[in-house]
C-alpha positions as CSV (number, residue, x, y, z in Angstrom):
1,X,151.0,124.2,104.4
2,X,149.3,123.8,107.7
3,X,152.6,124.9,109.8
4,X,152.5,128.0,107.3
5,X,149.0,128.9,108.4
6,X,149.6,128.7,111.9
7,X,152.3,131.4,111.6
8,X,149.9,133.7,109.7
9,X,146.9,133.5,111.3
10,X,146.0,134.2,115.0
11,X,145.8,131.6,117.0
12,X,141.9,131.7,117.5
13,X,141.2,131.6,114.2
14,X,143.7,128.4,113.9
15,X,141.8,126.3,116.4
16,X,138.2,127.3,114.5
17,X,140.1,126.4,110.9
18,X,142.0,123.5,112.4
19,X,138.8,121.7,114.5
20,X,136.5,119.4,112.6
21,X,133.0,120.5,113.0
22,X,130.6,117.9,114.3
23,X,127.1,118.0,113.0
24,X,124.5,118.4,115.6
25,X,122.5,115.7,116.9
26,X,119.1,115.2,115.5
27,X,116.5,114.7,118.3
28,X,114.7,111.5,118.1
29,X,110.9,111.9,117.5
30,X,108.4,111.4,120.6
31,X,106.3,108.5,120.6
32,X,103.0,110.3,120.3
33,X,99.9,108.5,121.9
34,X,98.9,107.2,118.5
35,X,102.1,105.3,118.6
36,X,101.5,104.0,122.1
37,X,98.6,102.3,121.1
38,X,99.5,100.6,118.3
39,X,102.2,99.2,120.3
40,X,100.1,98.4,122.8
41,X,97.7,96.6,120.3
42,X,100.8,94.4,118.7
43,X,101.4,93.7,122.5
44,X,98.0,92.5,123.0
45,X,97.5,90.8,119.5
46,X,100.7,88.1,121.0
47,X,98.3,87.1,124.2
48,X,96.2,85.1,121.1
49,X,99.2,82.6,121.7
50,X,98.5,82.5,125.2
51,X,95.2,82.0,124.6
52,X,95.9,78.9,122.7
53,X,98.4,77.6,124.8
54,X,96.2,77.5,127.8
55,X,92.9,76.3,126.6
56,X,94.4,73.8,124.4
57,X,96.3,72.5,127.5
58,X,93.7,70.4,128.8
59,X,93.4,68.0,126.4
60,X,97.0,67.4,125.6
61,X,97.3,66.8,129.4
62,X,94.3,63.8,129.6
63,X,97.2,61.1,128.5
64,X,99.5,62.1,130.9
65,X,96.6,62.0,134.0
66,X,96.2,58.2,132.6
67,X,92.4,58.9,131.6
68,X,93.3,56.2,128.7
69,X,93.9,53.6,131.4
70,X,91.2,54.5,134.4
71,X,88.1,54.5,132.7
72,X,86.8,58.1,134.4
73,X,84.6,60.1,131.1
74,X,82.5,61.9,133.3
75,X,85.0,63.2,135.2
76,X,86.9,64.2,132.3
77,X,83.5,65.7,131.1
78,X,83.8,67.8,134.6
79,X,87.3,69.1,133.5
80,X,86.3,71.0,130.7
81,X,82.9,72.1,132.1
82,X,85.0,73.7,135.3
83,X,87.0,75.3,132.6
84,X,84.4,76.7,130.7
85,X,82.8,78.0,134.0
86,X,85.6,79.8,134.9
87,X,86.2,81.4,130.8
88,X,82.7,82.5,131.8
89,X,83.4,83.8,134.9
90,X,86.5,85.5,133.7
91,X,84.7,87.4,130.7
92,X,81.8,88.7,133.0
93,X,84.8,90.1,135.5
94,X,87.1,91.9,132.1
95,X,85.0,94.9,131.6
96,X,84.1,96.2,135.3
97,X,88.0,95.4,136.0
98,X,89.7,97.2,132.7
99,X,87.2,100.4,133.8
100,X,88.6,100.3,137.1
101,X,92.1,99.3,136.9
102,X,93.0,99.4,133.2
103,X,93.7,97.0,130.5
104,X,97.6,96.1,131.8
105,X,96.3,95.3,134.5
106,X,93.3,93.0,133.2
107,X,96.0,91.5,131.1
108,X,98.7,90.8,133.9
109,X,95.7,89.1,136.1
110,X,94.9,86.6,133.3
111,X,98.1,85.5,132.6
112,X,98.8,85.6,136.1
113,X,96.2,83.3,137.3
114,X,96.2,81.0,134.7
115,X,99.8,80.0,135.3
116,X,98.8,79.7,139.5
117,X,96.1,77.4,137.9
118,X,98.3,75.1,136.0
119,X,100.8,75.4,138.2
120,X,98.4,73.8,141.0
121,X,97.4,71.4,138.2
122,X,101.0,70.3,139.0
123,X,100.7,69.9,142.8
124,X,97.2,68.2,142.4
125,X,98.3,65.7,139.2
126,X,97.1,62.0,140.1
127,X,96.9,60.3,142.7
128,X,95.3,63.3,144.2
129,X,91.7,63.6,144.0
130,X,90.4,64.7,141.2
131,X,87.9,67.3,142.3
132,X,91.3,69.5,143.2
133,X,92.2,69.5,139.5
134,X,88.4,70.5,139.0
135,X,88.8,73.6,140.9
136,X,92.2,74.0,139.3
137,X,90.7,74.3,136.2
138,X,88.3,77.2,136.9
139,X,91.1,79.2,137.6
140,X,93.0,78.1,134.9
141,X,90.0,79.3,132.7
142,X,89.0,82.3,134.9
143,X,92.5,83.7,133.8
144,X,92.1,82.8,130.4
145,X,88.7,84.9,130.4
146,X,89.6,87.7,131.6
147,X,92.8,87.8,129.7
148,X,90.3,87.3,126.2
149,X,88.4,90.6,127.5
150,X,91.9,92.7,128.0
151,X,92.9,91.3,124.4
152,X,90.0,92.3,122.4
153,X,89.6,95.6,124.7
154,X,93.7,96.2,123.6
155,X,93.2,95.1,119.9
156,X,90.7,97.9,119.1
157,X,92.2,100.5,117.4
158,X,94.3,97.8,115.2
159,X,90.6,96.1,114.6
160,X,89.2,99.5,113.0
161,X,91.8,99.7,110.6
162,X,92.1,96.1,109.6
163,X,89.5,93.4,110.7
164,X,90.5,90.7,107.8
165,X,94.1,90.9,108.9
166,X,93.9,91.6,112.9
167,X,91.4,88.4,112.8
168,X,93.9,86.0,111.0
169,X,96.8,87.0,113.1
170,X,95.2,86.3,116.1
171,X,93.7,83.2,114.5
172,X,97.2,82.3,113.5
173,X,98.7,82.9,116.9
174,X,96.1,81.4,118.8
175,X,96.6,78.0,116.8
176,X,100.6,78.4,117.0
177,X,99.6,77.7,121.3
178,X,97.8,74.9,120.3
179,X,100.4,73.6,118.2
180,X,103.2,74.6,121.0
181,X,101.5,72.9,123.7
182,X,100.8,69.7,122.1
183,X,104.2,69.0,120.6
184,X,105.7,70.0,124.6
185,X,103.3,67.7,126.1
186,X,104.4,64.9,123.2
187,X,107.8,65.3,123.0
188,X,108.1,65.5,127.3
189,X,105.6,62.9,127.8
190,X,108.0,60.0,128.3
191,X,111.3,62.3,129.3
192,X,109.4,64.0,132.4
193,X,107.1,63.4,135.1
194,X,103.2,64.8,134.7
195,X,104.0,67.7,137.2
196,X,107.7,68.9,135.7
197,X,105.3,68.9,132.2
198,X,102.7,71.3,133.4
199,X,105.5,73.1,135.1
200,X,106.5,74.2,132.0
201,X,103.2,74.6,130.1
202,X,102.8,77.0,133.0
203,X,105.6,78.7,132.6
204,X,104.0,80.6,129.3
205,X,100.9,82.3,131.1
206,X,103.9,83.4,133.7
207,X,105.9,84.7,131.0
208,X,103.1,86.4,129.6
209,X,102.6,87.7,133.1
210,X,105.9,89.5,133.7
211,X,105.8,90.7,130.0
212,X,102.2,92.3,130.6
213,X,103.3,93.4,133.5
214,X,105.9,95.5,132.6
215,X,104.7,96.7,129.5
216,X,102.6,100.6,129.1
217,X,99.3,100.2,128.0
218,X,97.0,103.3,127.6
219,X,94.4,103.6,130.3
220,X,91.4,104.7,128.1
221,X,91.2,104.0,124.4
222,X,89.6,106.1,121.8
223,X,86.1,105.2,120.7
224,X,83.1,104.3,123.4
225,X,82.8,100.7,124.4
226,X,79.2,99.7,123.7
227,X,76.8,98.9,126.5
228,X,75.4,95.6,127.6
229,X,71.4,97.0,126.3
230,X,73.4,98.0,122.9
231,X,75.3,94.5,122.7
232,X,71.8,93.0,123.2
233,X,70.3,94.8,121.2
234,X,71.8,93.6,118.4
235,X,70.6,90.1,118.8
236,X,66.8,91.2,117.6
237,X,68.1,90.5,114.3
238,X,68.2,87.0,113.0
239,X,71.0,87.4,111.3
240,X,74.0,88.1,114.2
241,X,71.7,85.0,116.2
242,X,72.7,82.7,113.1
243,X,76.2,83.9,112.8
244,X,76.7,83.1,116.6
245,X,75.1,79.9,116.5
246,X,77.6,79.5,113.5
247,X,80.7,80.1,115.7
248,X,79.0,78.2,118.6
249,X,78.8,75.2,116.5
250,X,82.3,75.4,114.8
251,X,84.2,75.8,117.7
252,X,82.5,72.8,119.2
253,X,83.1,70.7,116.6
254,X,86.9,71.8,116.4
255,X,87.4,71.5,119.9
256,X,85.5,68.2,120.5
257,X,88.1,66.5,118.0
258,X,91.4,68.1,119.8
259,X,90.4,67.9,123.5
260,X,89.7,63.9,122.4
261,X,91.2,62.8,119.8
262,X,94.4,61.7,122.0
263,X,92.4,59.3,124.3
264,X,90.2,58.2,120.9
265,X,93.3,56.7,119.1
266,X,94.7,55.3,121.8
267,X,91.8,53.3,122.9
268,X,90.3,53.3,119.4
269,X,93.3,52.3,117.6
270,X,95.8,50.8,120.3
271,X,98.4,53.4,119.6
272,X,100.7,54.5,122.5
273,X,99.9,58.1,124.2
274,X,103.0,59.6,122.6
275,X,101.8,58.7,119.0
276,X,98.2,60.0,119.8
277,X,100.0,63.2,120.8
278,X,102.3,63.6,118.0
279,X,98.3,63.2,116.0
280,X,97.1,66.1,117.8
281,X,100.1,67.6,117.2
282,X,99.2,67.1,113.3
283,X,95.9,68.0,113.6
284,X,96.7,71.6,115.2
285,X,99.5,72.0,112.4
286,X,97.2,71.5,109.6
287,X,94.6,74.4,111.2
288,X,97.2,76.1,111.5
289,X,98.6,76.0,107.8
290,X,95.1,75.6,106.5
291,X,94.3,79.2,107.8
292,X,97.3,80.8,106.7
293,X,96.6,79.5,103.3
294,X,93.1,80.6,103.5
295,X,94.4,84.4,102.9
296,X,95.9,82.7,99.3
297,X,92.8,81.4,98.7
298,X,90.3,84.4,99.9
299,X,91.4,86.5,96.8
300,X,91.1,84.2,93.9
301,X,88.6,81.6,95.2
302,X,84.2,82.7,95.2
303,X,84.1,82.4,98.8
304,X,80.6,80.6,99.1
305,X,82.0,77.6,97.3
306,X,84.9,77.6,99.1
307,X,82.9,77.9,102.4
308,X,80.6,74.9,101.2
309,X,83.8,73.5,100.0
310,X,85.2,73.3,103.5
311,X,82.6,72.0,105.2
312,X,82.1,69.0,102.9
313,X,86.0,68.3,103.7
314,X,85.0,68.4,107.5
315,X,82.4,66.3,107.0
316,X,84.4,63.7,105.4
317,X,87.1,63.7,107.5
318,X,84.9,63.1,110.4
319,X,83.6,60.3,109.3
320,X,86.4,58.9,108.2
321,X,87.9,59.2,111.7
322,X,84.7,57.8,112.8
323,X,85.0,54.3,110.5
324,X,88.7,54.0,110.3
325,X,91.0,51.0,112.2
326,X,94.1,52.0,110.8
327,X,96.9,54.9,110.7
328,X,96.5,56.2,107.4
329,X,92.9,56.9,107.7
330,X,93.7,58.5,110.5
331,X,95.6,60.6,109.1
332,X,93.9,61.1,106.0
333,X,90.8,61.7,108.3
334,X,92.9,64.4,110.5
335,X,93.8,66.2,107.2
336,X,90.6,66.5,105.8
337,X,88.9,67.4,108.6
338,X,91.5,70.4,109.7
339,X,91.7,71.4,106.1
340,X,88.0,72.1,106.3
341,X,87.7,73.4,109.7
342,X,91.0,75.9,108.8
343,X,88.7,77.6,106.3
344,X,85.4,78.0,108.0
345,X,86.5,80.3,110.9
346,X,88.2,82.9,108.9
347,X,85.3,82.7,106.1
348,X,82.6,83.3,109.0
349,X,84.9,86.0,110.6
350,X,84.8,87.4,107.6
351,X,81.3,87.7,106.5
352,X,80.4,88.9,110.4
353,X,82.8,92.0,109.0
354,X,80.9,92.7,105.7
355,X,77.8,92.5,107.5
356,X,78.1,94.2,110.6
357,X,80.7,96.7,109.6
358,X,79.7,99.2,113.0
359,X,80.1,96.6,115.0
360,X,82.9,97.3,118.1
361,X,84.9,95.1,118.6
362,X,83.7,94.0,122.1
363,X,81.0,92.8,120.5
364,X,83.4,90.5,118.2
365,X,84.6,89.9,121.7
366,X,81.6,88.1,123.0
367,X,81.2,86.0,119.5
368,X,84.6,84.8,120.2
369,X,83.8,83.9,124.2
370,X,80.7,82.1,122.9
371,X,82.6,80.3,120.1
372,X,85.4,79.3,123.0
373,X,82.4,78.6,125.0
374,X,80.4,76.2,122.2
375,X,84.1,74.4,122.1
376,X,84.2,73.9,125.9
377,X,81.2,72.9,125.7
378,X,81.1,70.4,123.4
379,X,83.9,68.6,125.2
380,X,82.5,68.3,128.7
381,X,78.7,66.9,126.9
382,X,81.0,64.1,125.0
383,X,82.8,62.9,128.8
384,X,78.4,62.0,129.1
385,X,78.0,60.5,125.8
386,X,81.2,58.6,125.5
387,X,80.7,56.9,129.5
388,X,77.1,55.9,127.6
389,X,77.8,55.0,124.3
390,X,81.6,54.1,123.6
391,X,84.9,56.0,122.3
392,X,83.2,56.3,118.9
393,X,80.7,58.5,119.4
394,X,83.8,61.2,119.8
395,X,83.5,61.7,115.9
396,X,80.1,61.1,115.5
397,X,79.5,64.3,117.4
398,X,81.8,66.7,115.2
399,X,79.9,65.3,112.0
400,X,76.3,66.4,113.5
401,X,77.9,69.5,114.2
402,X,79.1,70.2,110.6
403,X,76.5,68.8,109.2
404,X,74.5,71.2,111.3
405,X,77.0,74.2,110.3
406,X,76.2,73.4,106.6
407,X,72.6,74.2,107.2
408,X,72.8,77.8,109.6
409,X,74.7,78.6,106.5
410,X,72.4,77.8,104.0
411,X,70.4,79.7,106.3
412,X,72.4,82.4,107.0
413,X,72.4,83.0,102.5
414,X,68.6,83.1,102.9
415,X,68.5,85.9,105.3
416,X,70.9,87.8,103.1
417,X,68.8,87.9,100.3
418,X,65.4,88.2,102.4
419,X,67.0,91.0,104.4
420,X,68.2,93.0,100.8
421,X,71.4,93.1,102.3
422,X,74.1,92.8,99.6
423,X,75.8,89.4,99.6
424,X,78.5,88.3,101.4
């Protein structure tokens, strides 16, 4: 049949009949700048680990320095104040840098000097004198600062159109660092040498760095950052005060447990410093889960039992860490305490969000620096206490904090319903 064609019909008209027609290629759609930012906002919402991973670093590392063999508190108190200093530092430097070089570069910057900071940690390890891993330490939380500032600054547009989910991603990520770092330093601790360990812990920010660096990010986003007089402003009414003093508080008491619980077992308890790791380990893993549970629970559960709930658990579990002598208080004391600590946070976060819904998010921003902050804090007072009063006080502090959490609460419901605000 085909050879029959050919004959009859001109040879033109062959080819057209005889050639398969291709479709034509459909163009691919631009990436608009809507898309650019949201990409840029998942980008940013992965530096949470980072965040984590860094800050978290510190007290995993105390083992390894032998700060459970040369009795040194105060010094270790130093650590996390130089740290703090330098989050502090770092935050005050994010907004005049992201209006004058953008937020990549912001970014890049944290994660880049955050891994020089640990990386020096490495150089600087003991025998070296300790004031050098002081310094170290700003820098380590100088990058971490100023990479918070680019986060938030990134996360803005994803903020606006969901808090309650942006917040528990980067809550969740933030506590996968934690839980990263910890189970590195644990699992290395006998296998490696102090400085091949923070060789690798460093080796995150620096990832984090060449990622940031070659990743877009738009120069200006949408929507006015508020002003420093407008951010103030908003503390003329009692009720952001308490909710900051809330976060302040919370973080402190979380953070006073992880940055010591590894040198409290080991000299509380006589457990080696790769058990008391593989602890902190735990305790991070139950945050972790906790708060990923937490969005089960939200839906079904009246949040101001389940807030009063959890602090009761954290109260117990604290003093149960504080009156045990054996492993499965311990760890019955690490559960309950987590489990309780998990659900706070998000339950805070999100009744800040209810309450404040005009709020930017670089105000959220500076809740979350202070929260960092109270944390940081709360673990450079306790290298004081514990060089006057003995290991045990570690716990005691965590339960005066809840305990005092319970009451800014209680607090926080009368305000509500003094205020006429509806409740949250």
């Amino acid at each position: 049949m085909g050879i029959q064609l050919r004959r009859i019909l001109p040879a033109a008209v062959w080819q057209g009949y005889n050639t398969k027609v291709q479709p034509a290629p459909v163009p691919r759609p631009s990436r608009g700048p809507a898309d650019e930012t949201a990409v840029s906002a998942r980008r940013a919402l992965a530096g949470f680990f980072l965040l984590g991973a860094v800050l978290s670093s510190l007290g995993a590392i105390l083992p390894a320095w032998k700060h459970h063999l040369e009795i040194d508190y105060v010094m270790v108190g130093n650590y996390f104040f130089s740290l703090n200093i330098g989050l502090l530092a770092g935050a005050r430097t994010a907004g005049a840098l992201i209006s004058r070089k953008g937020i990549g570069f912001v970014l890049s910057s944290g994660s880049g000097l955050a891994a020089v900071g640990i990386f020096f940690l490495a150089l600087v390890s003991p025998p070296a004198s300790a004031w050098l891993r002081v310094l170290s330490l700003f820098f380590v939380g100088a990058g971490a600062g100023l990479a918070n500032g680019g986060i938030f600054q990134a996360l803005a547009p994803m903020y606006e159109h969901d808090r309650a989910v942006t917040i528990n991603l980067a809550g969740t990520l933030a506590g996968l660092g934690c839980l990263v770092t910890s189970l590195l330093v644990a699992g290395a601790f006998y296998v490696y040498t102090v400085g091949s360990i923070l060789f690798f812990l460093g080796s995150i920010p620096a990832f984090f760095l060449a990622w940031y660096g070659r990743s877009r990010f738009p120069s200006v986003l949408a929507g006015r950052t508020p002003s420093l007089r407008e951010a103030l402003s908003v503390l003329r009414d009692p009720g952001p005060i308490l909710f900051a003093l809330v976060l302040f508080f919370q973080f402190g008491n979380e953070w006073s447990i992880a940055g010591w619980l590894p040198l409290f077992l080991i000299q509380r308890m006589g457990w080696s410093p790769e058990s008391a790791l593989f602890m902190l380990a735990f305790y991070w893993l139950c945050l972790l889960v906790g708060r990923v549970a937490a969005q089960a629970l939200l839906p079904r559960l009246h949040h101001g039992k389940l807030l009063m709930g959890s602090v009761l658990s954290a109260m117990f579990g604290c003093f149960v860490l504080s009156m045990t002598n054996n492993r499965f208080g311990a760890l019955s004391g690490i559960f309950f305490a987590a489990a309780g600590f998990a659900l706070i946070f998000p339950l805070v976060i999100e009744k800040m969000g209810v309450r404040f819904p005009s709020y930017h998010p670089a105000l959220f921003n500076g809740f979350v620096a202070l929260a960092i902050t109270g944390g940081l804090l709360a673990n450079g007072s306790l290298g004081y206490w514990v060089d006057l009063w003995g290991i045990g006080v570690v716990m005691l502090l965590p339960l005066a904090g809840t305990i005092l959490v319970f009451l800014l609460l209680l607090l926080i419901t009368l305000e509500t319903k003094l205020s006429g605000d509806a409740p949250v």
